[in-house]
C-alpha positions as CSV (number, residue, x, y, z in Angstrom):
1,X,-174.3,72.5,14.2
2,X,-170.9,73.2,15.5
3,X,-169.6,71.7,18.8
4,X,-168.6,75.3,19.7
5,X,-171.8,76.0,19.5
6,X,-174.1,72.9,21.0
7,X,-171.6,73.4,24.1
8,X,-172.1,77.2,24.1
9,X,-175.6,77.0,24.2
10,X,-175.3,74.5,27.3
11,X,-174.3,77.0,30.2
12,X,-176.2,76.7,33.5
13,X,-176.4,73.1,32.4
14,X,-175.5,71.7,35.8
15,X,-179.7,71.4,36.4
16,X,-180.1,69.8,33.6
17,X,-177.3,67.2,34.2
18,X,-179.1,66.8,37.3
19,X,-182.1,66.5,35.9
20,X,-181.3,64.1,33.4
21,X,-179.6,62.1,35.4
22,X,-182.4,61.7,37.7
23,X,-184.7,60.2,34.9
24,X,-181.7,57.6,33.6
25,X,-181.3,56.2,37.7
26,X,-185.0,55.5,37.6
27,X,-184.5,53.4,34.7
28,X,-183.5,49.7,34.1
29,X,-180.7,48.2,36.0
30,X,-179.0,47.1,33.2
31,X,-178.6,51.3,32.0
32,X,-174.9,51.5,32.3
33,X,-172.4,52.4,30.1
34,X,-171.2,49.7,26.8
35,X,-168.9,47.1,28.6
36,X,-171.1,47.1,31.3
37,X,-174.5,46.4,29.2
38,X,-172.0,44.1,27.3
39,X,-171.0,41.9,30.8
40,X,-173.9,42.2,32.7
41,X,-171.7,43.5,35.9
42,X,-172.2,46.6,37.8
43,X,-169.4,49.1,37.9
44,X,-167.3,47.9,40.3
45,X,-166.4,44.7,39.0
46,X,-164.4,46.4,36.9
47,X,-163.4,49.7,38.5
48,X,-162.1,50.2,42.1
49,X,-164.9,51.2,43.9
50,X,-166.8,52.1,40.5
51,X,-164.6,55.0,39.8
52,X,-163.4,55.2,36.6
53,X,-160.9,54.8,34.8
54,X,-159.3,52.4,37.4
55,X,-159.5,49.0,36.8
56,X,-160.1,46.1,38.9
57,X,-158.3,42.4,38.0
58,X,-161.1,41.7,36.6
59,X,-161.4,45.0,34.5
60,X,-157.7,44.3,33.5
61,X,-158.4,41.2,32.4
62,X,-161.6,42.0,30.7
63,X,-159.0,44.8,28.2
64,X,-156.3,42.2,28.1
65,X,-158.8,39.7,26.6
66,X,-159.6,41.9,23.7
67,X,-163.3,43.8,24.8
68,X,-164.5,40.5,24.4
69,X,-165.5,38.8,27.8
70,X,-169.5,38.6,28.6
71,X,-172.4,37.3,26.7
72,X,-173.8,39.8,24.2
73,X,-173.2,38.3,20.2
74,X,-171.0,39.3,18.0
75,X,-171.6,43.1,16.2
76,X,-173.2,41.2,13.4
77,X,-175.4,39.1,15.5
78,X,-177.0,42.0,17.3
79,X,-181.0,42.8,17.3
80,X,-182.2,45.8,17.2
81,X,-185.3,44.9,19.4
82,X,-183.7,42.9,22.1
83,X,-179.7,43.9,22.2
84,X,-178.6,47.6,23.7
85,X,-176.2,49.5,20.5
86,X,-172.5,49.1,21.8
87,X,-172.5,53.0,22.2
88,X,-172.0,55.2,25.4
89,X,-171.8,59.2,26.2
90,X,-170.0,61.2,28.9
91,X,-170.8,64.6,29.8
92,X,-168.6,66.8,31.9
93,X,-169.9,70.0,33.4
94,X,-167.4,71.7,35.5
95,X,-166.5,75.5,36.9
96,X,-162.8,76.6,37.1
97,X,-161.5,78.9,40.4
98,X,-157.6,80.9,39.7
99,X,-155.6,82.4,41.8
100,X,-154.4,85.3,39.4
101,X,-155.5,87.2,36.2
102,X,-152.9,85.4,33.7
103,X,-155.6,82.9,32.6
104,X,-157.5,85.3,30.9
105,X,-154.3,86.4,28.5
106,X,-154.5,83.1,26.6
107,X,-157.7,83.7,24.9
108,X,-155.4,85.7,22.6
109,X,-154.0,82.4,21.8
110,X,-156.9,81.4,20.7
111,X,-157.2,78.9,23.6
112,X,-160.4,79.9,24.8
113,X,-160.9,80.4,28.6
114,X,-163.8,78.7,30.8
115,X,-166.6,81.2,32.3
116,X,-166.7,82.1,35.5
117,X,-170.2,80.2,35.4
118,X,-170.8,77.1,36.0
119,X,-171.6,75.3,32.2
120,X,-171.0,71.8,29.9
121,X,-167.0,71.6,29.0
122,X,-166.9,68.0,27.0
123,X,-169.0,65.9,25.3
124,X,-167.7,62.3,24.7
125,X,-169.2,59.6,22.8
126,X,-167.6,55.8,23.2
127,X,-169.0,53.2,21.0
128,X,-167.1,49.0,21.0
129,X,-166.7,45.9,23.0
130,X,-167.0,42.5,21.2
131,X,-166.7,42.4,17.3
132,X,-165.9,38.8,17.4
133,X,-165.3,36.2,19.8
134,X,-161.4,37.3,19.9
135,X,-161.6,40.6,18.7
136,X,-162.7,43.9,20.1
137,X,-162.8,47.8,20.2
138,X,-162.7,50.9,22.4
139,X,-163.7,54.0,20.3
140,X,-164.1,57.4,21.7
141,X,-165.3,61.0,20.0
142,X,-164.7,64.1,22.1
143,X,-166.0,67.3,21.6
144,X,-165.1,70.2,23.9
145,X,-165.6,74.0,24.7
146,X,-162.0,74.8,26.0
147,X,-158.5,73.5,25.9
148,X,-157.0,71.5,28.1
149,X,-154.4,73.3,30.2
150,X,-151.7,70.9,28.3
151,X,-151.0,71.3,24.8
152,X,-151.8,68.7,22.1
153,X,-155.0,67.5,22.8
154,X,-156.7,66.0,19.5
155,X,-160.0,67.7,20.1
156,X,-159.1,71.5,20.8
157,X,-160.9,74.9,21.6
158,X,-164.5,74.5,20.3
159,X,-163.8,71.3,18.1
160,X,-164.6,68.0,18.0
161,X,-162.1,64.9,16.8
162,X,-161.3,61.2,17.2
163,X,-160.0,60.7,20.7
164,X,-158.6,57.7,23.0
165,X,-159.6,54.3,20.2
166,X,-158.1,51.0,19.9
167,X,-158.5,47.9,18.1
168,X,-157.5,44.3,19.9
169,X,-156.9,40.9,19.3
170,X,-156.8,38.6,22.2
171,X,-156.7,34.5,22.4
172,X,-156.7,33.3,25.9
173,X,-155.8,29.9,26.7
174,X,-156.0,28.3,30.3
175,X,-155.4,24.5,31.3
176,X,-154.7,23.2,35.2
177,X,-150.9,24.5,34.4
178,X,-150.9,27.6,32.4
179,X,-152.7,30.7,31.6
180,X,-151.3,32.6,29.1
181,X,-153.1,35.8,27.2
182,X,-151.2,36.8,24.0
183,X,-152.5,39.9,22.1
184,X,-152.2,42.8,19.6
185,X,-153.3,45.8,18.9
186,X,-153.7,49.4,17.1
187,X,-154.1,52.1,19.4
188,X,-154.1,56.2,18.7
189,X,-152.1,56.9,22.1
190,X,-149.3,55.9,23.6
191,X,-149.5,54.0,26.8
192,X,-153.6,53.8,25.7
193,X,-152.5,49.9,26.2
194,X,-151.7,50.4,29.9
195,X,-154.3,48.8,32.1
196,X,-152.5,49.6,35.5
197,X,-153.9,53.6,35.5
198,X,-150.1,54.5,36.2
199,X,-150.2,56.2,32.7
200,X,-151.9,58.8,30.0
201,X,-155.3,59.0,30.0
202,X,-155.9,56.3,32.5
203,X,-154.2,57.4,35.3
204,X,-156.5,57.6,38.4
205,X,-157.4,61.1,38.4
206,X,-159.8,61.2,36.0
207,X,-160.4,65.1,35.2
208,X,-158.7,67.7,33.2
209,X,-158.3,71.1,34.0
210,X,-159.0,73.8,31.2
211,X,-156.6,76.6,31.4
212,X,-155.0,75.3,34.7
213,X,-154.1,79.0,36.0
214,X,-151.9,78.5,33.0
215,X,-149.3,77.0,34.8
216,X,-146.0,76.5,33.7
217,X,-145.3,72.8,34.7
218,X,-142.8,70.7,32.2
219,X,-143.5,67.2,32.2
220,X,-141.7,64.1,30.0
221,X,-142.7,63.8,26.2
222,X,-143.6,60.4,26.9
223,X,-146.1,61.4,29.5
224,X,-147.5,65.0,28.4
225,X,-150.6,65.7,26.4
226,X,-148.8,66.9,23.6
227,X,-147.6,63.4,22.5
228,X,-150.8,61.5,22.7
229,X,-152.8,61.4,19.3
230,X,-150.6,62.2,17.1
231,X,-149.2,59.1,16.5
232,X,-150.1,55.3,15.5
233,X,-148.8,52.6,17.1
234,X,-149.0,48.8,16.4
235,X,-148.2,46.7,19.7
236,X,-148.4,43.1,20.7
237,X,-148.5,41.8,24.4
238,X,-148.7,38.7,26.9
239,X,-150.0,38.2,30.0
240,X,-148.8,34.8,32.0
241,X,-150.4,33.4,34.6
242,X,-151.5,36.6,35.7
243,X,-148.3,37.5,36.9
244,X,-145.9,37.9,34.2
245,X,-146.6,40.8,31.7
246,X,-144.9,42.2,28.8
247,X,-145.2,44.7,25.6
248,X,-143.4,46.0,22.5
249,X,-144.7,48.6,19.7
250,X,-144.3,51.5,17.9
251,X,-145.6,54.4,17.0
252,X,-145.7,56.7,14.4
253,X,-147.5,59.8,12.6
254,X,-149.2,59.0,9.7
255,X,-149.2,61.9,6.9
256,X,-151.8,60.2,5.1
257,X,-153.5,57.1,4.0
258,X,-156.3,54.9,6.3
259,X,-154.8,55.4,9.7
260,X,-154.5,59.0,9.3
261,X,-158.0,58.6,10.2
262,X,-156.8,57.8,14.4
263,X,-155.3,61.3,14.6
264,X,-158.0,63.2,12.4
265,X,-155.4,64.5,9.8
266,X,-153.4,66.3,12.9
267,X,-150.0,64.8,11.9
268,X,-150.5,66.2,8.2
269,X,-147.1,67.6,6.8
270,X,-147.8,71.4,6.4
271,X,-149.4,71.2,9.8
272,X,-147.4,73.5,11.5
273,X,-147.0,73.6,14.9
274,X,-148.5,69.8,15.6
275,X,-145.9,67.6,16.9
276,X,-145.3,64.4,14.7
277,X,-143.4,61.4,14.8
278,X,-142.2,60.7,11.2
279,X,-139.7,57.8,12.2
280,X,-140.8,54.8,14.1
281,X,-140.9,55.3,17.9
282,X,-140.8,52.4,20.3
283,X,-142.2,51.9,23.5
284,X,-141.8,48.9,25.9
285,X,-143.8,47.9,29.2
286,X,-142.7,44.7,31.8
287,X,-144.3,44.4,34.5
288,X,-144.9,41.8,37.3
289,X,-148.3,41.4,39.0
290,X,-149.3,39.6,42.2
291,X,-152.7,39.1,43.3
292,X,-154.1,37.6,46.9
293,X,-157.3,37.7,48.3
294,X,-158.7,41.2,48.2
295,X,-155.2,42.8,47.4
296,X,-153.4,43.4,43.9
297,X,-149.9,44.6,43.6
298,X,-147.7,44.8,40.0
299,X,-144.4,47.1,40.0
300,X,-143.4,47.2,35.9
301,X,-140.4,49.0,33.3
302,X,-141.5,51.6,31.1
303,X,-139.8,53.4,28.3
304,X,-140.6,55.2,24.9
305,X,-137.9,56.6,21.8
306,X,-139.5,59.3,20.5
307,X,-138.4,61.0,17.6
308,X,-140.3,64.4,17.3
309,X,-140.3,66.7,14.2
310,X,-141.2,70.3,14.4
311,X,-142.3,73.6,12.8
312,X,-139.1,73.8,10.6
313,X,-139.6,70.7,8.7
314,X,-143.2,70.9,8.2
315,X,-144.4,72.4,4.9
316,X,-141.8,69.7,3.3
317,X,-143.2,67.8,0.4
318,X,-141.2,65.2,2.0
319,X,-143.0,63.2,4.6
320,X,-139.8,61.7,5.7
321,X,-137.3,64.7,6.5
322,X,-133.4,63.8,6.8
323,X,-133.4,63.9,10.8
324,X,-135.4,64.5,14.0
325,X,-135.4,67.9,15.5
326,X,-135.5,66.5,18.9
327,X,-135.2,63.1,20.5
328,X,-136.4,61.9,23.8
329,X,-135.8,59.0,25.3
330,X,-137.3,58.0,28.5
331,X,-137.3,55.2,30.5
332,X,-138.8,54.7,34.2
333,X,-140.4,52.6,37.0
334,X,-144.1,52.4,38.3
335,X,-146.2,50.7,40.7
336,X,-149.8,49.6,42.0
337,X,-151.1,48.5,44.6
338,X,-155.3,47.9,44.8
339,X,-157.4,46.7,48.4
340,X,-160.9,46.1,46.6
341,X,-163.6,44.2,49.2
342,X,-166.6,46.6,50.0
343,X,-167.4,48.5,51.4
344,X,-164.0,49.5,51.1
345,X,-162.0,50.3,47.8
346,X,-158.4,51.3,48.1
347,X,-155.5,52.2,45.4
348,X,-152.2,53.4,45.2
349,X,-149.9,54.1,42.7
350,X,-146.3,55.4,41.8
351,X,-144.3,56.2,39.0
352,X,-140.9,57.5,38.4
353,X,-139.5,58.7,34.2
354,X,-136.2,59.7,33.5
355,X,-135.8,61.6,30.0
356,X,-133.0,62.2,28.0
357,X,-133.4,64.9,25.6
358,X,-131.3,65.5,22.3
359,X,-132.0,69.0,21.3
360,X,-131.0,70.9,18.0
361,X,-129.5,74.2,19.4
362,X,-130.0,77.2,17.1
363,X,-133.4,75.3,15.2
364,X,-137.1,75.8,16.7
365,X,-138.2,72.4,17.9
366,X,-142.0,71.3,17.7
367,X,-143.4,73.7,20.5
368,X,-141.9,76.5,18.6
369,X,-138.7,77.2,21.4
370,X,-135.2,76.9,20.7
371,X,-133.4,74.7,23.0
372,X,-129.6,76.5,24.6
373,X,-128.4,73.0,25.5
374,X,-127.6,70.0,22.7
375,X,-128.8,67.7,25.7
376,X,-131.0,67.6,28.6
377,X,-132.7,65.6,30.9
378,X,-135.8,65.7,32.9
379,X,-136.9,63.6,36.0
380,X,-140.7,63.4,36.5
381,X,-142.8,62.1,39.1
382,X,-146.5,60.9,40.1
383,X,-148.0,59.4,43.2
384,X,-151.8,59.3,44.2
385,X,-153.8,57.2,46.8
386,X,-157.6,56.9,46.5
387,X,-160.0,55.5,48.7
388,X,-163.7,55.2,48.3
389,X,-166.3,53.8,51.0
390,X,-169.4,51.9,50.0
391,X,-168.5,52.6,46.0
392,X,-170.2,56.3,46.7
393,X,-167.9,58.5,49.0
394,X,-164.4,58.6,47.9
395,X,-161.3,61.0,48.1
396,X,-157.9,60.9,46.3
397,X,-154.8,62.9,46.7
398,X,-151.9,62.9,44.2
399,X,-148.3,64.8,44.4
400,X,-146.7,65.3,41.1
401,X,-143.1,66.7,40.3
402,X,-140.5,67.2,38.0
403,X,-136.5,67.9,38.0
404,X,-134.1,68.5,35.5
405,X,-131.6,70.3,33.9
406,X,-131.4,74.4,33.4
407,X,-132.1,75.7,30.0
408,X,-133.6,79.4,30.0
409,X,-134.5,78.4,26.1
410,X,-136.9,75.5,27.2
411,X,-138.2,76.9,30.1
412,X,-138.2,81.1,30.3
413,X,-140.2,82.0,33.5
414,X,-136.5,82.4,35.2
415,X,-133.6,83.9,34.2
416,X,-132.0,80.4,35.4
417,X,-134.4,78.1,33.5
418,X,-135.0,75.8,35.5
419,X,-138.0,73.5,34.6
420,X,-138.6,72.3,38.7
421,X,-141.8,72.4,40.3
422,X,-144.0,70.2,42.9
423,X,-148.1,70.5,43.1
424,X,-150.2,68.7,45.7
425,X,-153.9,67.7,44.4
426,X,-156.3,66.6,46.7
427,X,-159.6,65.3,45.3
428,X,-163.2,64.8,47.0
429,X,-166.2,63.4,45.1
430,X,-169.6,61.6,45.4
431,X,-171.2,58.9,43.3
432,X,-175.1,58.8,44.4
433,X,-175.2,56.9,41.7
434,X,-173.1,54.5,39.3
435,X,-173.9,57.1,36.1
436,X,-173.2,60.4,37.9
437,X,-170.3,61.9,39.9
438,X,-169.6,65.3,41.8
439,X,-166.9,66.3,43.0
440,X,-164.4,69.5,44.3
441,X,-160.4,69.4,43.4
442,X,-157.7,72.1,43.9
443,X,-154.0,72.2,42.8
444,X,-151.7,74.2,44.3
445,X,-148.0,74.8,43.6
446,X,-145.3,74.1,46.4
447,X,-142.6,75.1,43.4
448,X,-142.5,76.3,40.1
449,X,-139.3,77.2,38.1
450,X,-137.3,76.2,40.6
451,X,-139.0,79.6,42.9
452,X,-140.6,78.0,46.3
453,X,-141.6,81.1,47.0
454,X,-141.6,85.1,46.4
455,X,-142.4,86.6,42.4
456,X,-139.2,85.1,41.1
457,X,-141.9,84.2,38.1
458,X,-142.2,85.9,35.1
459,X,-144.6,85.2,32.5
460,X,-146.1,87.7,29.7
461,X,-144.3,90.7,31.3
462,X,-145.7,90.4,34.6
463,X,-143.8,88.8,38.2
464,X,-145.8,85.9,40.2
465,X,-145.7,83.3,43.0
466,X,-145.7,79.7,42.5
467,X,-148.9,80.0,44.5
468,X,-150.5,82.3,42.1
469,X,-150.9,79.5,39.6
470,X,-153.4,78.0,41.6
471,X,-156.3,76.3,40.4
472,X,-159.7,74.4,41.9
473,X,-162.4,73.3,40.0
474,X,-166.1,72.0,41.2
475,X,-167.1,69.0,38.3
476,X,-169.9,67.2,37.8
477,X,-169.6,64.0,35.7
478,X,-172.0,61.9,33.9
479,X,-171.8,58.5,31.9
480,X,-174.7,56.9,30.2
């Protein structure tokens, strides 16, 4: 049966995530998603205030060491009577609220555009931990009814593909003088490595928007959906005395062979309009980390080359074309800080990326638009603080941002444009219980194309407000 359809047939579902959930919380203690059942601890041990995806020290730790840490044997020593599988599922139910009728033209594009009814968005299934006593695995298979309101996600309108997965190798040694944690890995995302939540898929806010009011919000290539898995990248790190932290790899697409696997045959040449990274494309990470008592605090460096082929090369029988269409390099600061001692769960963080782009004026680059200036640059920012009380009540508000340079060819909702805009996003949720959250968010735009306020926005023929892009949804979230 196809995703499209299990998920279409799931509408009005929020009873019967209820429902269900209400006969998994009667069950065994031990019920709780795969590195959980793996360690034996509740949820937050490892997440602040057991909100995923943030991670505690010891949930940091417990990814730095490989998926490893805890007492369940290795995958080949497991028993079918008396061992849980190493498998998990999320299910995500969730109604969308907009502030104007715009949404509704991308189903043209073939986007797809959530009900006005409440029903089941995205399935995900997450199967790893320990494969051996150094090496471990975080896998994840996502199926889902809309698109995200970015670009590039791997699993798309009514489909299903490989999603977040990587493969680590940890050795850990500590003596009265040194701890040191060096380790490897193969990942399908950038920044899927980061274990401060300042990045990707692991920043603190947890939920995606489908169709966002289709807002028109530029962020970094680094950061944006549309450069996560489409690429490979091979990385190695260390971790000393859990202060000192660094990390080099690369990425790049695969056109074919084994690892095309981690990007479901996405980066395929004569996939057009699928961004790829046909040369390699480092990224970097240094960070330093200081923990005391209840408190944690790292500030770090960031930075990814990317070199990003688009439409005009694909359909080459060349999987190496003679030069990128655009380049982006970015490079940037971030910052954590964590208060974890209950009943009270507190985190912060900040992050700052400055991009560099080298366009190729007169030649459509990946996303299909033709850039007016050889260069550009774009500033983006992200800060959130999240506080949860007795690891059930909690509420989170993030500010997110970007600046740059004017190019009407890159961004067209203004005459000028400009690709500036600011959004506040305050959060509010309940966990009754560590499997199940509900919760209420709404975005709204303070600036968008450089317009604060009035209909200086133009998009598919028809004038708007930065306020008319809008967006809340109501979400209910469940992990087994």
């Amino acid at each position: 049966m196809k995703v499209s359809n299990l998920l279409g047939k799931a509408k009005g579902s929020a009873l019967l995530l209820l429902g269900t959930a209400s006969v998994v919380v009667s069950m065994d203690a031990n019920a709780i998603p795969v590195f959980a059942r793996q360690t034996g601890f509740k949820c937050v041990a490892c997440h602040v205030g057991g909100m995923f995806p943030q991670l505690t020290s010891l949930g940091r730790m417990f990814k730095l060491t490989g998926y490893t840490m805890g007492n369940r044997p290795n995958l080949d020593g497991l028993e079918v009577q008396n061992d849980y599988p190493p498998v998990a599922i999320m299910v995500q139910g969730a109604r969308q609220y907009y502030n104007n009728s715009v949404t509704g033209q991308m189903a043209g594009h073939g986007q797809g555009v959530p009900s006005s009814a409440f029903d089941l968005q995205v399935v995900s299934l997450f199967a790893g931990g320990k494969i051996t006593d150094n090496f471990g695995a975080f896998m994840q298979w996502t199926g889902q009814k809309y698109d995200n309101a970015q670009t590039g996600s791997q699993a798309g309108y009514g489909s299903a593909a490989i999603d977040n997965t990587e493969f680590r190798y940890a050795d850990r040694t500590v003596t009265p003088n040194n701890d040191l944690v060096l380790g490897a890995y193969i990942n399908n995302r950038a920044m899927m490595s980061d274990v401060w939540n300042n990045f990707g898929a692991w920043e603190s806010g947890w939920i995606n928007y489908f169709n966002g009011g289709n807002a028109q919000a530029p962020t970094t290539y680094m950061m944006g959906e549309s450069s996560q898995h489409a690429a490979v990248g091979v990385g190695g790190y260390f971790f000393k005395d859990k202060t000192w932290y660094g990390e080099l790899a690369v990425y790049k697409s695969p056109t074919h062979g084994p690892f095309s696997v981690l990007t479901a045959g996405a980066t395929s040449v004569g996939n057009a309009g699928v961004t790829s990274l046909l040369e390699p494309s480092p990224y970097f990470r240094f960070a330093y980390n200081k923990e005391w008592g209840a408190s944690s605090f790292e500030a770090g460096l960031h930075g990814m080359m990317s070199y990003v082929y688009g439409t005009p090369l694909f359909g080459t029988s060349n999987s190496q074309p003679g030069g990128p269409v655009s380049a982006y390099h970015d490079v940037g600061l971030d910052a954590q800080y964590q208060y974890v001692l209950d009943p009270h769960y507190f985190a912060a963080h900040a992050r700052v990326t400055r991009e560099l782009m080298n366009n190729t004026p007169g030649v459509a680059n990946w996303q299909g638009v033709i850039a007016n200036n050889a260069t550009d640059n774009l500033t983006e920012t992200y800060m959130d603080a999240t506080y949860v009380y007795e690891a059930k009540y909690g509420a989170q508000l993030s500010y997110a941002s970007a600046t740059g340079s004017n190019d009407a060819g890159l961004y067209a909702m203004t005459t000028a444009g400009s690709p500036d805009w600011k959004s506040w996003t305050p959060n509010i949720f309940w966990q009754p219980y560590q499997n199940l959250r509900i919760g209420y968010m709404y975005t709204f735009y303070t600036q968008m194309g450089g317009v604060n306020s009035g209909n200086g926005l133009t998009l598919n023929g028809a004038k708007f407000t930065p306020a008319n892009f809008n967006t809340s949804m109501l979400y209910v979230g469940f992990i087994y």
